[in-house]
C-alpha positions in Angstrom: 0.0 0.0 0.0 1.4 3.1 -1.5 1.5 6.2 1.1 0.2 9.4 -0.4 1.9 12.9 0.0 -0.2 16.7 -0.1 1.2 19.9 -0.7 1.3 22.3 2.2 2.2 25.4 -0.2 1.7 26.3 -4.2 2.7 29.8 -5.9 0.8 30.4 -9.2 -3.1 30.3 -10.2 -4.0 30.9 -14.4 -4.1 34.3 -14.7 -4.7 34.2 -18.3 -8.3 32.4 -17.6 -11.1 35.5 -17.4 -12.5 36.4 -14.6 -11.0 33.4 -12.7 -10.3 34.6 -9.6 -13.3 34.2 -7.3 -14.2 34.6 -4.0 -16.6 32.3 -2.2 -19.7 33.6 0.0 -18.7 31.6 2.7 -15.7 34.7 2.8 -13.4 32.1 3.5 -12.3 30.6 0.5 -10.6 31.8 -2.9 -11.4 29.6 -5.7 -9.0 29.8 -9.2 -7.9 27.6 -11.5 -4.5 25.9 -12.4 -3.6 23.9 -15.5 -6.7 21.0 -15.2 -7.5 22.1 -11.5 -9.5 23.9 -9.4 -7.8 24.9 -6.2 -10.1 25.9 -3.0 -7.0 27.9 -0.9 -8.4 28.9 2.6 -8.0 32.3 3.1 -6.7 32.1 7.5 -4.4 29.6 7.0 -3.4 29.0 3.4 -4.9 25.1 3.2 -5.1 23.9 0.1 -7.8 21.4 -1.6 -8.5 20.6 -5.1 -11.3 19.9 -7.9 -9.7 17.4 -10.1 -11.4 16.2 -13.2 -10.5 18.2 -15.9 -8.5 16.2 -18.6 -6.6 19.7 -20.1 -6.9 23.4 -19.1 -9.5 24.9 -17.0 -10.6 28.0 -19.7 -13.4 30.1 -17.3 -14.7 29.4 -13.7 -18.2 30.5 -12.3 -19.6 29.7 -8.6 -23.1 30.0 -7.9 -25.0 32.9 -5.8 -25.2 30.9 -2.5 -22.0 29.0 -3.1 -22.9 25.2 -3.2 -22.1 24.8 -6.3 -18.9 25.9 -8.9 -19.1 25.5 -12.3 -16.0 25.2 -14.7 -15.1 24.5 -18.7 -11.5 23.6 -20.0 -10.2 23.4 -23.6 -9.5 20.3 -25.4 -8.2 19.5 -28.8 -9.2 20.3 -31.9 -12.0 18.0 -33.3 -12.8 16.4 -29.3 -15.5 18.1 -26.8 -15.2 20.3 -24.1 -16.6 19.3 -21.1 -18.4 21.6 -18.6 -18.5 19.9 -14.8 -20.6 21.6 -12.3 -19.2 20.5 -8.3 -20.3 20.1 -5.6 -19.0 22.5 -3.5 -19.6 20.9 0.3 -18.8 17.7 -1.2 -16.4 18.7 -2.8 -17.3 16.1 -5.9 -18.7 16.5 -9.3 -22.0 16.8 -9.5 -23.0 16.5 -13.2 -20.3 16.7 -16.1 -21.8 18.2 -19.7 -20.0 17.4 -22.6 -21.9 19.3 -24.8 -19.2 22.0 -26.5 -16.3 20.9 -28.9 -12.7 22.1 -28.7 -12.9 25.4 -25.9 -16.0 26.1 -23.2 -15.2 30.4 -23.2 -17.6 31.2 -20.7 -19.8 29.7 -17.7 -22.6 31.6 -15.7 -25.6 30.5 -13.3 -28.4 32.3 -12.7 -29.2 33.8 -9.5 -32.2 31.0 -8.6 -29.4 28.5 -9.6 -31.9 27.1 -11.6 -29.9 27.2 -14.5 -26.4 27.3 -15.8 -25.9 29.3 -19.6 -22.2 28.1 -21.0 -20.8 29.4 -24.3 -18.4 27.4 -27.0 -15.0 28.8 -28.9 -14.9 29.6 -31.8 -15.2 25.8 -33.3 -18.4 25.7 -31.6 -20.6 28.5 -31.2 -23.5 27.4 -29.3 -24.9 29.3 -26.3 -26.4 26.6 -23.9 -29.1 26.8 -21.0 -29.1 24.0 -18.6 -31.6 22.9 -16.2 -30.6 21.0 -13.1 -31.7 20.2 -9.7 -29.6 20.2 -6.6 -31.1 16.3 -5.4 -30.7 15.3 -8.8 -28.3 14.9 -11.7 -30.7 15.1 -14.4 -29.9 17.9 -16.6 -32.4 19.5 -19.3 -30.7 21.3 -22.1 -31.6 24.0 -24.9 -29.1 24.5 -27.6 -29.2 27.3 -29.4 -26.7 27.5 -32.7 -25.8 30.7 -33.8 -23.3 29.9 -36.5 -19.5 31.4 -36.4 -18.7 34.5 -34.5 -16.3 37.1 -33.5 -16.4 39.2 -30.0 -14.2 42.3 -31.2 -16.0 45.3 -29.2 -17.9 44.4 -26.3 -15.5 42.4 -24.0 -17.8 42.4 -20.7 -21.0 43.5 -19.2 -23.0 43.8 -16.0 -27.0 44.9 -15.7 -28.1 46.4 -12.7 -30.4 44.8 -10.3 -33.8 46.4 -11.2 -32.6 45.4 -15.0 -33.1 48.7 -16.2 -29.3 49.0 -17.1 -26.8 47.7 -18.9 -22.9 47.8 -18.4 -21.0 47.5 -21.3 -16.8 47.7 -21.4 -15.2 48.2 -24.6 -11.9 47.3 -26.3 -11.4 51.1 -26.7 -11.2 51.6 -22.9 -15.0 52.9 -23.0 -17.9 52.2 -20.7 -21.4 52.3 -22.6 -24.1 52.3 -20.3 -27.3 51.2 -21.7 -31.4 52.1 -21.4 -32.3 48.5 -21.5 -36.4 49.5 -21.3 -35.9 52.5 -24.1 -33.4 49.8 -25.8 -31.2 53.5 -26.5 -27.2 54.8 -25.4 -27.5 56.6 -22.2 -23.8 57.2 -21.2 -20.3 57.0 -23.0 -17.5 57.3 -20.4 -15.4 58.4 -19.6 -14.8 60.7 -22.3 -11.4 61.4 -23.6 -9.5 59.9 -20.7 -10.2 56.3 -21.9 -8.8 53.4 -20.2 -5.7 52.1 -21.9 -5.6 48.5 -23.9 -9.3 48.4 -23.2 -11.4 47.6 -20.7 -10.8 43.3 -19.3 -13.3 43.4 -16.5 -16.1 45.4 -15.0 -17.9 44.8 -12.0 -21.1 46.9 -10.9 -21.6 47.1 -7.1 -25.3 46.9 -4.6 -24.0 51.7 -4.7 -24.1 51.9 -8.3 -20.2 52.4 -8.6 -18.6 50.8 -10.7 -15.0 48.8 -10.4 -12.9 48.8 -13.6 -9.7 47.1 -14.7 -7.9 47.7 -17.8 -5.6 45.7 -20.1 -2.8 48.4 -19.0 -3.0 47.6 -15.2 -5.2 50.4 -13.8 -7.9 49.0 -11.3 -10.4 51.8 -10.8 -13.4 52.7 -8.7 -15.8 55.1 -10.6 -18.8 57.0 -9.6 -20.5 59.9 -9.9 -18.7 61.5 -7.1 -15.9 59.9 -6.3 -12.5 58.2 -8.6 -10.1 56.1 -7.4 -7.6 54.2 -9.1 -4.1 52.6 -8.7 -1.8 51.1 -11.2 -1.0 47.4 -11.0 1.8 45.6 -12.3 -0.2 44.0 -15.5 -3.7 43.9 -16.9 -6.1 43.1 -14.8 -8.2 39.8 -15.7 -10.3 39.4 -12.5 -11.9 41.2 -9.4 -13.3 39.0 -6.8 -15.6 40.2 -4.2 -18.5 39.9 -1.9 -21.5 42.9 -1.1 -21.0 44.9 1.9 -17.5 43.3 2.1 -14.7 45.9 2.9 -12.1 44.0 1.2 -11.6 42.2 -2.4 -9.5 40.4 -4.5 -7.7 41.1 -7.6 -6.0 38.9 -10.4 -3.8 39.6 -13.1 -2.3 38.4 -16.5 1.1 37.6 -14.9 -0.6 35.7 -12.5 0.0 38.2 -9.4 -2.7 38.6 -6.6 -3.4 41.3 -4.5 -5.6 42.2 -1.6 -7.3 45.8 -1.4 -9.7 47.6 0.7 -12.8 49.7 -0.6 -11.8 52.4 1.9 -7.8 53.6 0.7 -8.0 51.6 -2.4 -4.1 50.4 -1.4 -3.3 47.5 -3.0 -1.2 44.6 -1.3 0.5 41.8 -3.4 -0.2 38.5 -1.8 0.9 35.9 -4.6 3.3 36.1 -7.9 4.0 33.1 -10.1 4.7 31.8 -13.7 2.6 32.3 -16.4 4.7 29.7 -18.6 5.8 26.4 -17.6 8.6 26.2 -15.7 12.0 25.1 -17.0 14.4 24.0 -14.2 14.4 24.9 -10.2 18.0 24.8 -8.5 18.4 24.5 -4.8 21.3 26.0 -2.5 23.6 23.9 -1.1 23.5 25.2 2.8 20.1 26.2 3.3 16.6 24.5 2.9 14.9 28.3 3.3 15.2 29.2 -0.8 14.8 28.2 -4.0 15.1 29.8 -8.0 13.0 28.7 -10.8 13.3 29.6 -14.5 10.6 30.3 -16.6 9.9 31.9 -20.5 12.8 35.0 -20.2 12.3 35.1 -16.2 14.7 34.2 -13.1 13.2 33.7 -9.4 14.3 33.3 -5.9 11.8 32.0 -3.7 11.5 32.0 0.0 10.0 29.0 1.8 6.6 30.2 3.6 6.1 33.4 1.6 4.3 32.8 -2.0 6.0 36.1 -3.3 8.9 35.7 -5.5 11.7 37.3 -3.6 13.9 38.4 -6.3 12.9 38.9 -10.0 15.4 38.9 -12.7 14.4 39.0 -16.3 16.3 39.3 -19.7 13.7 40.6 -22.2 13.3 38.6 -25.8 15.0 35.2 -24.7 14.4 32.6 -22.5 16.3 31.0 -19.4 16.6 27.2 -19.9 18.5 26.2 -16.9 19.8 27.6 -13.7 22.3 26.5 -10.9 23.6 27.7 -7.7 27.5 28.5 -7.4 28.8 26.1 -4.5 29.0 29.5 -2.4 25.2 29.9 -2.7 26.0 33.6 -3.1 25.1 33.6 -7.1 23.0 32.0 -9.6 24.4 31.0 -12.9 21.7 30.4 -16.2 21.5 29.5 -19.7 19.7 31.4 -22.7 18.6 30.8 -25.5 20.4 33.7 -27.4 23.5 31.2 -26.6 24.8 33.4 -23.6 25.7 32.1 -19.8 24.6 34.6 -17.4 25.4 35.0 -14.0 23.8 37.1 -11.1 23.9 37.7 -7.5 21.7 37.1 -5.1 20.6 40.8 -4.8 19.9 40.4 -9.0 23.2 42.0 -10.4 25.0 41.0 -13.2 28.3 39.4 -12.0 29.1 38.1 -15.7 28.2 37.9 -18.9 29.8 34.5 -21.3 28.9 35.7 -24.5 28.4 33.7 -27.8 28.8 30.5 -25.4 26.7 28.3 -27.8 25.8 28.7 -31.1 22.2 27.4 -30.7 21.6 28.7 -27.5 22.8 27.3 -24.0 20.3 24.3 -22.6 22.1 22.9 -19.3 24.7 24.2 -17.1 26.2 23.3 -13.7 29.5 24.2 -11.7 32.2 22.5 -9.7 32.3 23.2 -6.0 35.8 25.2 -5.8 33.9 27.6 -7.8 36.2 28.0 -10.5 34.5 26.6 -13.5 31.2 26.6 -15.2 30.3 23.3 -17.6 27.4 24.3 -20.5 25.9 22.1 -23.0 24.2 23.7 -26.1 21.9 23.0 -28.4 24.2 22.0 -31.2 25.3 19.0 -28.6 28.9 20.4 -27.4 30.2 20.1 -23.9 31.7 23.6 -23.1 34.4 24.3 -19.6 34.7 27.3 -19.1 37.5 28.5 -16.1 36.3 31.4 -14.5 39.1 34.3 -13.9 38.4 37.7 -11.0 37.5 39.7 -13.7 37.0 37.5 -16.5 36.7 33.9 -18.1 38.2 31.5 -20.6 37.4 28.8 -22.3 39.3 25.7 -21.5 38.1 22.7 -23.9 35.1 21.7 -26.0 34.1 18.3 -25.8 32.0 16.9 -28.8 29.5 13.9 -28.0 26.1 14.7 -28.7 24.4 15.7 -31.9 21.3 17.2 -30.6 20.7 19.3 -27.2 21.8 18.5 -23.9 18.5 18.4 -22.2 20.2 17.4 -18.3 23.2 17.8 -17.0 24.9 16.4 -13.6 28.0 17.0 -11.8 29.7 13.9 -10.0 30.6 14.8 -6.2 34.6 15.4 -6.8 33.6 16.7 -9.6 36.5 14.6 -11.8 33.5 13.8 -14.2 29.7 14.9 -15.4 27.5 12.9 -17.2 24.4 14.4 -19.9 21.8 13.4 -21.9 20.3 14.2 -24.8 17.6 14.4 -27.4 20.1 12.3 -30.1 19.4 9.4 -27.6 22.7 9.2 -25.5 23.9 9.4 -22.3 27.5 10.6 -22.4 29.6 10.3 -19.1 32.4 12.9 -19.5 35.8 12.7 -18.1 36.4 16.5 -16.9 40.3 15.8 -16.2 41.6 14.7 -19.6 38.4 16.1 -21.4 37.0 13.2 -23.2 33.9 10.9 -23.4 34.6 8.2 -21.2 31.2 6.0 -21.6 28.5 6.5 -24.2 24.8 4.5 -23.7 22.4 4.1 -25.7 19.6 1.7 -24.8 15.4 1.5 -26.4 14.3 4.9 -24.8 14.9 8.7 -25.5 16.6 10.0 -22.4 15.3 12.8 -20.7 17.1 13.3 -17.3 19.7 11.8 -15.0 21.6 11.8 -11.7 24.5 10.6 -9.9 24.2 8.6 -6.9 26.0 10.6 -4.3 28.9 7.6 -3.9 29.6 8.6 -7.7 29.6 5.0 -9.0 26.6 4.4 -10.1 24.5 6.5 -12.5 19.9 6.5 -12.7 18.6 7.6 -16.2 14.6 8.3 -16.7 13.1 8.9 -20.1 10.3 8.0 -22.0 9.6 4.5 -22.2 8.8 4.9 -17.9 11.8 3.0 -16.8 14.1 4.0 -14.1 17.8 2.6 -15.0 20.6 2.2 -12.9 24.0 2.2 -14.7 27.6 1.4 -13.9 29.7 4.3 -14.3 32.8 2.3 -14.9 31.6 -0.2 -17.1 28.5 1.3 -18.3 26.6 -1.7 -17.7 22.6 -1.7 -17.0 22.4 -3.2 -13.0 18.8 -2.6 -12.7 15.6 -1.4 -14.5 12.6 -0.5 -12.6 9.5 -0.2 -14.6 6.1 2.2 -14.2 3.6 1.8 -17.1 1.3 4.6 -15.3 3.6 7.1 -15.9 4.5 6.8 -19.4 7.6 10.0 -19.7 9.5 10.8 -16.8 10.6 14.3 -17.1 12.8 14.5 -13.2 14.7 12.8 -11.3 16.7 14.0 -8.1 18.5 12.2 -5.5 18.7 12.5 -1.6 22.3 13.8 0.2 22.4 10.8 1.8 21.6 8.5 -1.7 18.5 6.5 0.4 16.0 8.0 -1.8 15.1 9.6 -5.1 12.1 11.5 -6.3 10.8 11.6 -10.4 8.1 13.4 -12.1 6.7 13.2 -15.5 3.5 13.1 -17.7 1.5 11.5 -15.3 1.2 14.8 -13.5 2.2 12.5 -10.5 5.8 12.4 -8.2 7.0 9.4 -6.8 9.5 8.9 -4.0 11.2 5.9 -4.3 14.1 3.8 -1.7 17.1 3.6 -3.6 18.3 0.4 -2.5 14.7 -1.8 -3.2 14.1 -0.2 -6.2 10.3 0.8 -4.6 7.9 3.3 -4.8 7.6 4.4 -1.5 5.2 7.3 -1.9 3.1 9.1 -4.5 1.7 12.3 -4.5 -1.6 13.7 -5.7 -1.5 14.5 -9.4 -0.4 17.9 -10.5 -2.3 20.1 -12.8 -0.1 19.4 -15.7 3.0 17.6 -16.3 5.6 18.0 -14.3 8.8 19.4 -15.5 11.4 19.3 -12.4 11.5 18.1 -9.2 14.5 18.8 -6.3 14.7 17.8 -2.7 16.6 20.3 -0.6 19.8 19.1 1.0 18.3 18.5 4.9 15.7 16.3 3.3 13.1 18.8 4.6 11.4 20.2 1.7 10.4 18.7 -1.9 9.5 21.5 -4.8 8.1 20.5 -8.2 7.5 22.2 -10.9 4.5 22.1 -14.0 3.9 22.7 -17.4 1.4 25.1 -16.2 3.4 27.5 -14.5 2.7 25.8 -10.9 5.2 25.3 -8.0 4.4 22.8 -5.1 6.1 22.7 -2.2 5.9 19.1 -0.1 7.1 17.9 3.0 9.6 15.3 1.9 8.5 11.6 3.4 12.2 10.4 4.8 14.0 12.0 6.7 17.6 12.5 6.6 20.2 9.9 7.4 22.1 10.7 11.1 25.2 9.6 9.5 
């Protein structure tokens, strides 16, 4: 019997998905989504829980007026359906799944009786839809309505007022029409000349008859006819979450930041930052289980255990990071790019120094030796790079030729005599780092995708995608063991304990697995991710295990094993 392990932390929510932040009426819960998930994050303490059912990305969110129930739509691929599932919020189960769109569900919305839920297809579908359902029942009565192809360019939201007599419209030109719904004629075009920037993303209409605004340029404002307040957020804003006679509400954004403000100084606080694109690598420091950096599209972070805000931001507009690593000394970061440069900063985001022209086809995995005094790259032409690095400057000291394709991993042994890579041609190389050379090649049925040393530095553990876990010789370069997992299918990570008792992979299945070293087990599995997962690390004191997703998500876990004494 497998043991299961939950998250006590994640930094990220979809920002992109409209209007997907929401607040529950209970006041106690946010609800957003992440890759296939909904998360239900507790607003006193931080608990997670999660809606899992979605087989792809959650596209729009909507939760009923009283709060038992929250409905949601994904995407899907071309040609298949969309499904819609409305949940059941005390249960926290499904209560009846629709698969009535194809391809993309754009929009969900109940009506205030609950009565009925209206959803609305992509562009491949088209088809407005008005569901009956009960709450003791899962019988569902539909009218579909096709209204052939479409294109919302103008009108990107609207609210009516409560007596019905108005109507709310925000514009892609940053305008706010506001409607005679009875006289069916334009009563107001605001606000004038001073339009709202990038248009208008959301617009919610409150019990006063003030309206609150938020623009594809960042401004969140509070309009009425007496009173304007606005402050400028980092980027657009895609969602305001709120409840009536509430002094506080929530706000979401493209980037996938959070923030807190209060009706009364209209301050905003930042409670949450994440990725908005999957994230490439996450390095740990050697001394300390407190931090952790991620890389992700043309960002850098630095992370700090128990605070969801990233703690230092460093970005490098136009190109991408693809890996990152911690100098031995823990007091800098180095990273490949993708415009073939090695980068490295400090730990207060400076520029220490720049390797220019490194790779030819960009720079795909680095890592450094423990003295500190050289860097090894590989690049996406397939060459192993050492580079010596001088006080003010840096040299290039061989280039070792193996691969044909990118380096996708790269691992330094302990004494760091050797390193060992794989790549997308098929090989793992282990690479003699004293005379300079190739010292085993292996090639074996599967497409290697990452590997590690075990910390004795005699034995080697490759993942890829055929779902086997490989232990290799280094010496001979002989298979000793292969450990098979059908349900995963591609790992993606692997990382290894200080101590060598234990390992940790992640891959397609959305799911990690801890596993004892010496039996070859599975020892523990965790609750599926809400995408594929793309690294995994465990920190040196065995304390803390992060992953990372597809989707932009990190997840922090408590790791199951704790340290050896000796």
């Amino acid at each position: 019997m497998l043991c299961s392990i939950y998250p006590h932390e994640m930094y990220c929510f979809s920002g992109q998905v409209p209007f997907g932040l929401k607040l529950h009426p209970d006041m106690k819960h946010l609800i957003y989504p992440l890759g296939s998930f909904i998360v239900l994050k507790r607003i006193e303490d931080g608990k997670l829980e999660f809606l899992d059912g979605h087989s792809n990305n959650v596209s729009c969110i909507s939760v009923s007026k009283s709060g038992s129930y929250i409905a949601s739509g994904q995407v899907n691929f071309m040609g298949f359906q969309a499904p819609v599932i409305i949940w059941n919020y005390a249960e926290r189960t499904i209560h009846v799944e629709l698969r009535i769109h194809n391809t993309k569900v754009e929009s969900v919305a109940f009506s205030p009786s609950e009565k009925y839920l209206v959803t609305l297809g992509g562009k491949d579908d088209c088809r407005p839809v008005k569901s009956e359902y009960h709450a003791g029942t899962r019988v569902i009565r539909q009218n579909v309505q096709w209204l052939g192809c479409f294109e919302i360019i103008t009108f990107f939201f609207t609210q009516i007022s409560d007596d019905n007599r108005y109507m709310y419209c925000a514009t892609s030109s940053g305008d706010i029409m506001t409607i005679d719904v009875k006289g069916k004629v334009l009563s107001i075009c605001a606000p004038g000349k001073a339009k709202f920037n990038h248009g208008i993303n959301v617009l919610k209409l409150l019990e006063s008859g003030d309206l609150l605004v938020g623009s594809g340029s960042g401004i969140l404002a509070l309009c009425s006819k007496t009173n304007f307040k606005e402050v400028q957020l980092e980027n657009a804003v895609t969602s305001i979450a709120f409840i009536e006679g509430e002094e506080q509400f929530y706000v979401g954004t493209e980037e996938t930041q959070m923030y807190r403000l209060r009706f009364k100084d209209f301050a905003a606080e930042l409670i949450s930052t994440g990725h908005r694109s999957s994230v490439k690598d996450v390095a740990l420091p050697h001394a300390t289980s407190k931090l952790f950096a991620t890389c992700s599209g043309e960002e850098v972070r630095v992370w700090m255990v128990g605070k969801p805000k990233d703690q230092l931001r460093i970005t490098v507009p136009n190109v991408s990071c693809n890996a990152i690593d911690f100098m031995h000394d823990d007091c800098s970061i180095i990273s490949a790019w993708s415009d073939g440069n090695i980068r490295r900063f400090g730990m207060k985001g400076q520029l220490m120094v720049v390797i220019n022209n490194a790779h030819r086809q960009g720079v795909t995995a680095i890592a450094a030796t423990k003295d500190g005094k050289r860097i090894i790259s590989g690049g996406g032409e397939g060459k192993m790079h050492v580079w010596e690095l001088l006080p003010h400057a840096y040299k290039i000291l061989r280039i070792m030729v193996g691969h044909r394709k990118p380096v996708s991993c790269l691992k330094m042994k302990s004494d760091d005599k050797e390193c060992v890579t794989v790549s997308s041609d098929g090989f793992c190389i282990i690479w003699d780092l004293v005379d300079f050379h190739p010292r085993q090649k292996i090639k074996t049925d599967t497409l290697f995708r990452t590997v590690c040393y075990h910390p004795d530095g005699y034995q080697i553990v490759t993942c890829g995608t055929d779902g086997k876990v490989i232990y290799w010789d280094v010496l001979g370069g002989t298979n000793i063991r292969e450990r098979e997992d059908t349900e995963t299918g591609v790992y993606n990570s692997i990382h290894i304990t200080k101590d060598g008792n234990h390992f940790v992979t992640g891959g397609e299945d959305k799911r990690m697995k801890v596993w004892d070293y010496m039996q070859g087990k599975i020892t523990h599995i965790s609750i599926p991710a809400g995408a594929n997962i793309t690294c995994t690390r465990i920190c040196t004191l065995n304390r803390i295990l992060v992953s990372a997703s597809e989707d932009g998500g990190i997840w922090l876990w408590k790791f199951p094993h704790l340290a050896s004494s000796s």
